[in-house]
N, C-alpha and C positions, 0 to 999 in steps of 0.2 A: 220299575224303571230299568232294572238291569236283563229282565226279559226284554224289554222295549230295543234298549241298545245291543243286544246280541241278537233278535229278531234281524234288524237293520243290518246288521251285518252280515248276516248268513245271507239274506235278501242281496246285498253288493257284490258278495262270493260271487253266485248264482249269475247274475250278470255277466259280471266279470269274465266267468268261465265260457258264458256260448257268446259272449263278444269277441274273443280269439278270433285271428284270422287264418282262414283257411291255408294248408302248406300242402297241396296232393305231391308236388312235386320237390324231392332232394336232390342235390348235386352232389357228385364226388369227382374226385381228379385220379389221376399219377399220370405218367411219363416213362417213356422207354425210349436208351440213347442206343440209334441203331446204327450209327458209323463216329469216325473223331472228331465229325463235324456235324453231325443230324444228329433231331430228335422229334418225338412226336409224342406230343401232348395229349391226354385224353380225356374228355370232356362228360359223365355218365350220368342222367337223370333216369333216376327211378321213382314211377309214375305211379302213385295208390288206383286202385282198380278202378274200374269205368269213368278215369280221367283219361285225359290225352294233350298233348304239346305238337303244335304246327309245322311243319317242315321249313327251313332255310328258303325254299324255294315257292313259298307262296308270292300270288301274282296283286299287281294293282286291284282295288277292291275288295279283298280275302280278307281272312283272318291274321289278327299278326304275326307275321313270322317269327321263328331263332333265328336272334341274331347272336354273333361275338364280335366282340372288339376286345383288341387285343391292344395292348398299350406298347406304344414306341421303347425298345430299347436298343444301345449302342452294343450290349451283350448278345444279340441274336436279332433273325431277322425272320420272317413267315416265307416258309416256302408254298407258295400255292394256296387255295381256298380251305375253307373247313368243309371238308368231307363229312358226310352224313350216310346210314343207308338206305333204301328204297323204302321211303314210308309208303306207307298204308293210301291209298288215294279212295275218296268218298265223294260224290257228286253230293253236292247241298244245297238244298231246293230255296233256303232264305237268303239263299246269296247268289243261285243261281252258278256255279260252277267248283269244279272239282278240285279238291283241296287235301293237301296230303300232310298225314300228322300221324303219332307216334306213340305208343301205350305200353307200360308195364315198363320194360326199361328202351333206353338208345346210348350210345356211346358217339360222341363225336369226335372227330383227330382232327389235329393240324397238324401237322411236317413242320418245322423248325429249323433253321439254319445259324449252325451257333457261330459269333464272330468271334467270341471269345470265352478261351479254357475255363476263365470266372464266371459263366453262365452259372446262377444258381433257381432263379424262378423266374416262369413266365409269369404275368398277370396280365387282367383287363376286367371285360364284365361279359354278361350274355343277357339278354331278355329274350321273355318267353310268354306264354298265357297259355294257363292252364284251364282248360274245360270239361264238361261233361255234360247233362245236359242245358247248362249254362255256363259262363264264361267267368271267371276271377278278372279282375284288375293285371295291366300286364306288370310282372315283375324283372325285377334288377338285380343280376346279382353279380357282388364282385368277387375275382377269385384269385387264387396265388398258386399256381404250381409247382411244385417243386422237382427241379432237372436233377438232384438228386448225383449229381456231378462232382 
């Protein structure tokens, strides 16, 4: 009997373990205040190998882009878009046009306009979808920067 119940159990381990979901991609932050009133946020996924994440700039019909949304605050304001760098562009024959996305790592910034000296963290969220030769679920994630102020 007590083989039987430690069988069963090693057996739900085992499960358990390749049921995990897949994480190819981490996010890290920080921040650098580049005047008494600027700052820029930095946004950095680092990408486990032969995956990849979509450019900001994919078109109707593609793949899903990164997004961010940045949550309203009266402490600071968004100067300008989120800036990204020249991804990688690959014409892709199941969709039929050229789509550009991102491997190993990317960092993204936003510019920042602080309204006020108590500026202590930006927040919001970003999705993304990570693929490689198939595609994950798109995820969500939210985040807290710290201005470091």
């Amino acid at each position: 009997m007590k083989g039987l119940f430690l069988g069963i159990v090693a057996l739900m381990i085992t499960i358990g373990a390749n049921a995990q979901v897949k994480s190819p991609v981490r996010w890290s932050y920080a921040s650098k205040k580049i005047s008494a009133t600027e700052a820029v946020v930095f946004l950095k996924a680092t990408i486990d190998k032969d995956w990849h994440i979509y450019s900001q700039t994919g078109k109707p019909g593609g793949p899903l882009k990164t997004t961010f949304t940045f949550k309203p605050s009266k402490d600071y304001i968004l100067a300008g878009k989120t800036i990204e760098p020249k991804p990688i562009v690959k014409y892709e024959p199941a969709i039929k046009m050229n789509v550009g996305y991102f491997e190993n790592t990317v960092v993204f910034q936003q510019k920042i306009k602080l309204r006020s000296p108590k500026a202590k963290n930006v927040t919001g969220k970003l999705e993304f979808m990570a693929c490689n030769k198939q595609c994950l679920p798109p995820d969500e994630v939210e985040f807290s920067i710290s201005l470091g102020i």
